[in-house]
C-alpha positions in Angstrom: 94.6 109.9 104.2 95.4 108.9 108.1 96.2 105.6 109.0 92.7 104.3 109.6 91.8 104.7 105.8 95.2 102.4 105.1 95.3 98.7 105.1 96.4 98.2 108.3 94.7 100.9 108.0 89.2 90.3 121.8 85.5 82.7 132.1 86.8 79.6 132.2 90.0 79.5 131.9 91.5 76.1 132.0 92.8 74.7 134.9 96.0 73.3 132.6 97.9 75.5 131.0 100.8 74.2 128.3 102.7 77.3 128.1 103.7 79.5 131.3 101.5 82.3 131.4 103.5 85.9 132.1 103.0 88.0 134.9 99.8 90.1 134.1 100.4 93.9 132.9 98.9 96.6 135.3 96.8 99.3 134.3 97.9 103.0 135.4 94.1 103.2 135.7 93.6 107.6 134.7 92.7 109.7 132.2 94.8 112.3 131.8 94.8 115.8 129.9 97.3 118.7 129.5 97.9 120.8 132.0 96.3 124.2 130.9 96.4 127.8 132.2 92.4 127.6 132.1 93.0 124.3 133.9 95.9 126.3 136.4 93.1 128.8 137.2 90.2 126.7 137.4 92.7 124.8 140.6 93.9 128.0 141.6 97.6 126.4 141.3 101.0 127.8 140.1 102.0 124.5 139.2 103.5 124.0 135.7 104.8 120.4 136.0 102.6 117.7 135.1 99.6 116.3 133.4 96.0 117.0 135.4 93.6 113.6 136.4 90.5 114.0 134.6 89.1 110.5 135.4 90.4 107.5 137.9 89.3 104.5 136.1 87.9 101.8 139.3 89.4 98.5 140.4 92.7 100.1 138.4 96.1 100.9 140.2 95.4 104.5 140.5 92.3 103.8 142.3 94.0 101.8 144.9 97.0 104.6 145.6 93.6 106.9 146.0 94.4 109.3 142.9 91.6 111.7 142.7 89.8 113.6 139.6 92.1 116.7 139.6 95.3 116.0 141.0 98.4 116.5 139.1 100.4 113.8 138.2 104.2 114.7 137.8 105.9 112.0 139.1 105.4 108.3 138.6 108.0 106.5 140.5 111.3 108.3 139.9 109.9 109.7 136.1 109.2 113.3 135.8 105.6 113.3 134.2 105.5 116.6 131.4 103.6 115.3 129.0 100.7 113.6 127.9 103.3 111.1 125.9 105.4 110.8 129.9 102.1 108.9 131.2 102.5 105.9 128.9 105.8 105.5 128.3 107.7 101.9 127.8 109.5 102.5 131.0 107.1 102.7 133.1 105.0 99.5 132.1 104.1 97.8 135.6 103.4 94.9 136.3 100.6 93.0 138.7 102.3 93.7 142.3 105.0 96.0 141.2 105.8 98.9 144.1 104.4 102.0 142.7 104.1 105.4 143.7 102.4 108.5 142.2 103.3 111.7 143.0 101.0 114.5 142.8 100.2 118.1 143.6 96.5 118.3 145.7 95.6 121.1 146.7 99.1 123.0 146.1 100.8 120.6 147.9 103.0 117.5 147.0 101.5 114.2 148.2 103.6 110.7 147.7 101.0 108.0 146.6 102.8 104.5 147.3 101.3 101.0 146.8 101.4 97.6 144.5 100.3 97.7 140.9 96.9 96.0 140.2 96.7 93.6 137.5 94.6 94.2 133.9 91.3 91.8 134.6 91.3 88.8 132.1 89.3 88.5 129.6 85.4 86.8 130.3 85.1 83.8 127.7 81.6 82.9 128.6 81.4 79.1 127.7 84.5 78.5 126.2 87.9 78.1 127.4 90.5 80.9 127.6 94.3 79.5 128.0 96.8 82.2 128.5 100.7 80.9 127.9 103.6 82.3 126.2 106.7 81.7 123.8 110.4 82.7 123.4 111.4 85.3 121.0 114.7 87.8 121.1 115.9 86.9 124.7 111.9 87.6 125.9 108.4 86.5 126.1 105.6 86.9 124.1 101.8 86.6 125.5 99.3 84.4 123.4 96.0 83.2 124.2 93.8 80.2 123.0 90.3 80.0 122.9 88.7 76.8 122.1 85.3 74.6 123.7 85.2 72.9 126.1 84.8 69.6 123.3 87.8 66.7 124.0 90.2 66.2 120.9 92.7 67.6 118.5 91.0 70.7 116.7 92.0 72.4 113.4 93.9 75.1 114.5 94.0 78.7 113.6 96.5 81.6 113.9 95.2 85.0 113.3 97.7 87.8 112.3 95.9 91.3 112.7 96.8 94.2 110.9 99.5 97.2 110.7 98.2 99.1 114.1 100.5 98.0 117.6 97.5 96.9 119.8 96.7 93.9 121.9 94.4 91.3 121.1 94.0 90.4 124.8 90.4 91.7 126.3 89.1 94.1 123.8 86.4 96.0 123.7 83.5 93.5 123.3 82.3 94.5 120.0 85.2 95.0 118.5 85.3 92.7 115.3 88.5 91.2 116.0 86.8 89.5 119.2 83.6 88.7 117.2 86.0 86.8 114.9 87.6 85.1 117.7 84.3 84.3 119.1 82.7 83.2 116.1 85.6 80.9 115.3 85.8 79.0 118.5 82.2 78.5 118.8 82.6 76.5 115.3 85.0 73.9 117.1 88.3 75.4 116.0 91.2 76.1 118.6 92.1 79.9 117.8 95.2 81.1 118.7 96.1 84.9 119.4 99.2 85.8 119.6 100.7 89.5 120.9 103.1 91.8 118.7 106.2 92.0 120.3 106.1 94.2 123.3 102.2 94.3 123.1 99.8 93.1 126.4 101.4 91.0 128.8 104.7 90.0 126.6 108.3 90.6 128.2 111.4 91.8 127.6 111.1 91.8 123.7 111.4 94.9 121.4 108.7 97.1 121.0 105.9 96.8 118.3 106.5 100.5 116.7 110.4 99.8 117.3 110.5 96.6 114.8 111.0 96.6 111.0 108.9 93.8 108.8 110.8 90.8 108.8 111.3 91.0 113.1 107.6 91.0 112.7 106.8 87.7 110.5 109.3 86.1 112.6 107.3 87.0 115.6 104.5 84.9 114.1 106.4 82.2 112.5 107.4 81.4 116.3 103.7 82.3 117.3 103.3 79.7 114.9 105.8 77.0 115.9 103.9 77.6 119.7 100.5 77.0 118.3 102.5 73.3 116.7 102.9 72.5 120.0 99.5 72.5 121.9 98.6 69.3 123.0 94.9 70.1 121.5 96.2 71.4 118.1 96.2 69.3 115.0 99.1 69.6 113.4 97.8 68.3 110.1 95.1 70.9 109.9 96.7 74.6 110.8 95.4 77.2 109.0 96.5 81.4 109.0 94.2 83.9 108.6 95.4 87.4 107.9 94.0 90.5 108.7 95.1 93.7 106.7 98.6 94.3 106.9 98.2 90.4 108.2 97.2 89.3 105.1 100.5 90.5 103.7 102.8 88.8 106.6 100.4 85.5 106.3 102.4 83.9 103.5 105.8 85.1 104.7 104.7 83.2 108.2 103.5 80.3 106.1 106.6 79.4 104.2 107.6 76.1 104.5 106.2 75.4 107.7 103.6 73.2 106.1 100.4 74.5 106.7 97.0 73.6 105.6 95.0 77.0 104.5 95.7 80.8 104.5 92.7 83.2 104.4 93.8 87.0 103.3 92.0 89.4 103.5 92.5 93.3 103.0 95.4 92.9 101.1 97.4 94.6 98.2 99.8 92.3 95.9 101.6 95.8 94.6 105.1 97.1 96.4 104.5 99.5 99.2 105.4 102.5 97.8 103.1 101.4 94.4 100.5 100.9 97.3 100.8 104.2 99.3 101.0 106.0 95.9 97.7 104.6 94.5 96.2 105.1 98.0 97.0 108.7 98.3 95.3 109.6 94.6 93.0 107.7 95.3 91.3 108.4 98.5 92.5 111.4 99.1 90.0 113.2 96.8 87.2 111.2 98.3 88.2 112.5 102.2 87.8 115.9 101.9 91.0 116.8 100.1 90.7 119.0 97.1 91.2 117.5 93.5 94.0 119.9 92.5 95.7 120.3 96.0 95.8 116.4 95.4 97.4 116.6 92.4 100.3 119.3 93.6 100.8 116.8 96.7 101.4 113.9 94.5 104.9 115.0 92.8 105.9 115.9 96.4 105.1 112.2 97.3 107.0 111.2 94.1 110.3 112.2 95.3 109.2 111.5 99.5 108.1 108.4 99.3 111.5 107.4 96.8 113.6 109.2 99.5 112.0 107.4 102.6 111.4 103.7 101.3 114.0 103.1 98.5 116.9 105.6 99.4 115.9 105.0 103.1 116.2 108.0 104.6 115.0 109.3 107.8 111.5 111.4 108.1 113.0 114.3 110.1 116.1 114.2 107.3 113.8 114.0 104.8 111.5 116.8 106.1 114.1 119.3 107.1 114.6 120.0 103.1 111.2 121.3 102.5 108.7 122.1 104.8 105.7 121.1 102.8 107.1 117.1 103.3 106.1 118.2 106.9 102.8 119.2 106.0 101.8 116.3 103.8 103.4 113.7 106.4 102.1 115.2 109.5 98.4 115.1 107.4 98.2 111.5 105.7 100.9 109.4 107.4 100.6 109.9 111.1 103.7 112.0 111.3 104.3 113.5 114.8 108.2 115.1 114.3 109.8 112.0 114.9 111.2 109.1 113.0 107.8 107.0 112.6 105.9 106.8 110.1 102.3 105.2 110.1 102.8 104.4 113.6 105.8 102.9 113.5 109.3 103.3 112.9 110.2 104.3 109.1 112.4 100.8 109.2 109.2 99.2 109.0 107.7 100.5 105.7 111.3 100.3 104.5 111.8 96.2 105.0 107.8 96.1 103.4 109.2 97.7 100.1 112.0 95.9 99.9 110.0 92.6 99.6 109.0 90.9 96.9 105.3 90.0 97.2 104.2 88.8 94.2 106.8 86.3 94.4 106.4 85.1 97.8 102.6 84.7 96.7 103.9 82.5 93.6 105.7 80.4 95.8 102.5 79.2 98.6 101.5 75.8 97.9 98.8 75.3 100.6 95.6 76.4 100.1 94.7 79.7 99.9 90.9 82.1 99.6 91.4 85.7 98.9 88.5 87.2 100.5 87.8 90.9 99.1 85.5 93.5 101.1 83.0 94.8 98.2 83.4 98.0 100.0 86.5 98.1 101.7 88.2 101.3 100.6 91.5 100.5 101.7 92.1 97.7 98.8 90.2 100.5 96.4 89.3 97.5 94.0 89.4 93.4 93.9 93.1 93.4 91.9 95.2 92.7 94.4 92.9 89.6 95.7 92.5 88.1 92.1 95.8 88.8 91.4 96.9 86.7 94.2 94.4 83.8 92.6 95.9 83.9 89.3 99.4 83.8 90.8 98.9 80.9 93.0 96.8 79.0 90.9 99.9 79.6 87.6 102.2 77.6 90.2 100.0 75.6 91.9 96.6 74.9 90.1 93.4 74.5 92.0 94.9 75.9 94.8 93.5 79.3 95.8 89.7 80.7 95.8 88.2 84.3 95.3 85.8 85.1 97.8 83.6 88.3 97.6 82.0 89.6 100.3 79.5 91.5 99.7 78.8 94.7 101.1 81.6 94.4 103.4 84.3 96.4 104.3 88.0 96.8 105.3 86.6 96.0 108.9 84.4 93.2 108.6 81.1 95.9 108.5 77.9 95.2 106.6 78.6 99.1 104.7 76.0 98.9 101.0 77.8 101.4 99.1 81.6 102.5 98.5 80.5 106.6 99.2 78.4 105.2 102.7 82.0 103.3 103.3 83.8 106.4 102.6 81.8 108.7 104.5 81.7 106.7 107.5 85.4 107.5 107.5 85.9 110.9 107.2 82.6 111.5 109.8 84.4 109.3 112.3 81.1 107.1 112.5 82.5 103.4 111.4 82.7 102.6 115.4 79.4 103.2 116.3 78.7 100.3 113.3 80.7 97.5 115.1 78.1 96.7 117.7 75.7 95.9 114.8 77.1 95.3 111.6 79.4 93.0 111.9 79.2 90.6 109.0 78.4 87.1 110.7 77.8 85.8 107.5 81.7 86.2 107.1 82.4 83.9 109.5 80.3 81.0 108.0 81.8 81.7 104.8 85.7 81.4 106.3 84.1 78.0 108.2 82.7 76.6 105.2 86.0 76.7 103.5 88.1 75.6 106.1 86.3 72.5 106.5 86.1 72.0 102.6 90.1 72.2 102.7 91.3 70.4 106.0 91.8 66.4 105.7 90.7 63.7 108.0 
């Protein structure tokens, strides 16, 4: 079980903008691989420092320094480069305009590559309009961007929350579903907010994404949400949250009693963490590729790991120096790479999860809510958790929460028909190839439908 089978496991841009956009975030602009002794002798260098150039990506900053396809990179400015992990370190984010240099070996000599960092292209919003601002948080800046038509007037409002992964929402990949949301959204007449983790796209001097624990992160998007408040298009009467994932799960911490109108979740489990990575790991485990019994052996390691590392809070490399099969499992279902992450992200992160109370918070969210549940999303294994959060909801607030099935859909918004097709798609590494043409537009109508059945005049 790796993170992608957990719930985790987008031009005209207005001439106005209400929040200060940052300065853009340059793109190194190469592809880089691991300096190999087939690689060594294939160059006919001596050179052990460094990471080879396997592609220079064009209009990017490498480009412009005039980086060529097999040099080695082992210096950007004043950072030695030994690694694959060097090349995209925090430190050297730059910035559009930043001096730069590269240095590199050609041709078994050292060459200084000096010039100004080019800026990421913004995104391409067709017909609609594309604001880029930003908002305070922990001494910093956070990016957002709102996408809305061109249409005069105060427009319900959406913020989107996306799921456990540390990626930016700002120009992705054009089929990806999180843009065909977007997309979809604003073309109905909504203003649709995106707002960056901390540390993610152009954001500023904020901690980073993998760095944070759980509640640094709903407070990131109960500000994100405070921001949205505040554009002069948004109606303040009629905000809704949708949550994505691990979204769905922050959504009604972000809500709390800052009076919104709607929440949609989905992808979500109501159950503690560790009750949720438990079931997970019997669960979908067997159906990966791993055997039955081996499954079974693995699971009363995972009784006393997973107690250890998200009740007693200890540290993954504490943890895993007392029995080297904790390594195995770790390094094989939780992303584990020898370091203190786990999932992706620091362990602090699952810990602050399982220490809250979800169920409860649930209980207490008096707007309106729909639980929308995949048919075959394999990440929430069944529809519990969504009706769950129905019955909960509607005990302390009655009438106020909706089931919503989707069927044949799955943890990712795909049209899949069948749990084993859902499955398989997973452990073949085929669900990508289905974005450009399964996306479930339906979805989107369904998400519309209720908004406008909830919001008031």
């Amino acid at each position: 079980m790796c993170l992608k089978y957990l719930i985790v496991c987008f031009l005209l841009t207005s001439a106005a903008s209400f929040a200060q956009p940052l300065k853009r975030v340059a793109n190194k602009g190469i592809a880089v691989e691991k300096l190999t002794e087939a690689r060594r002798k294939e160059l006919n260098i001596t050179e052990t420092r460094g990471v080879c150039v396997l592609k220079v990506i064009p209009g990017s900053t490498a480009e412009a320094l005039k980086v060529k396809e097999k040099d080695i990179l082992i210096r950007i400015n004043t950072t030695a480069i030994e690694s694959l992990e060097d090349v995209s370190q925090p430190s050297l984010k730059l910035r559009e305009g930043d001096d730069v240099s590269f240095t590199v070996i050609r041709e078994n000599k050292e060459k200084v590559l000096k010039g100004k960092a080019i800026a990421n292209p913004r995104e391409d919003a067709g017909d609609l309009s594309l604001e880029y601002g930003s908002f305070p948080f922990m001494g910093g800046q956070i990016s957002t961007m709102y996408m809305q038509t061109a249409t005069p007037g105060k427009k319900t409002a959406i913020l989107f929350i996306p799921g456990l992964s540390c990626m930016s929402l700002d120009n992705m990949w054009e089929e990806h579903v999180y843009r065909k949301l977007f997309y979809g959204l604003a073309n109905k007449g909504y203003l649709v907010m995106r707002a960056e983790k901390p540390g993610m796209g152009d954001s500023y001097n904020t901690p980073a994404c993998e760095d944070i624990d759980f509640p640094t992160e709903v407070n990131s998007f109960r500000a994100a949400l405070a921001a949205l408040k505040k554009h002069p298009d948004a109606d303040t009467n009629n905000i809704i949250i949708i949550g994505h994932s691990l979204g769905a799960m922050e959504a009604p911490f972000v809500a709390d009693g800052n009076h919104v109108r709607g929440l949609i979740a989905m992808g979500l489990t109501v159950k503690p963490w560790l009750e949720y990575l438990t079931e997970m790991l019997r669960v979908q485990n067997p159906r990966l590729g791993i055997d039955y019994l081996q499954n079974e052996r693995d699971m009363k390691l995972y009784q006393t790991l997973l107690y250890e590392l998200l009740v007693n809070k200890k540290k993954p490399l504490d943890i895993v120096s007392t029995n080297p099969e904790y390594d195995r499992i770790l390094r094989r279902d939780m992303n584990y790479v020898g370091t203190n992450s786990f999932l992706t992200r620091d362990i602090s992160f699952s810990q602050t999860l399982n220490d809250q109370d979800i169920a409860a918070i649930w209980a207490k969210t008096d707007c309106k809510v729909l639980s929308a549940w995949g048919e075959t999303d394999i990440q929430v294994v069944n529809d519990f958790s969504h009706r769950e959060v129905v019955n909960l909801i509607n005990t302390y607030h009655p009438g106020n929460a909706t089931f919503l099935e989707l069927t044949d859909t799955d943890h990712n918004f795909l049209l899949i028909p069948t749990i084993e097709e859902s499955y398989q798609r997973n452990v073949d590494g085929s669900l990508g190839s289905l974005f450009p043409t399964r996306f479930n537009e339906q979805m989107v109508e369904e998400f519309h439908q209720w908004i406008q059945s909830v919001i008031v005049n």
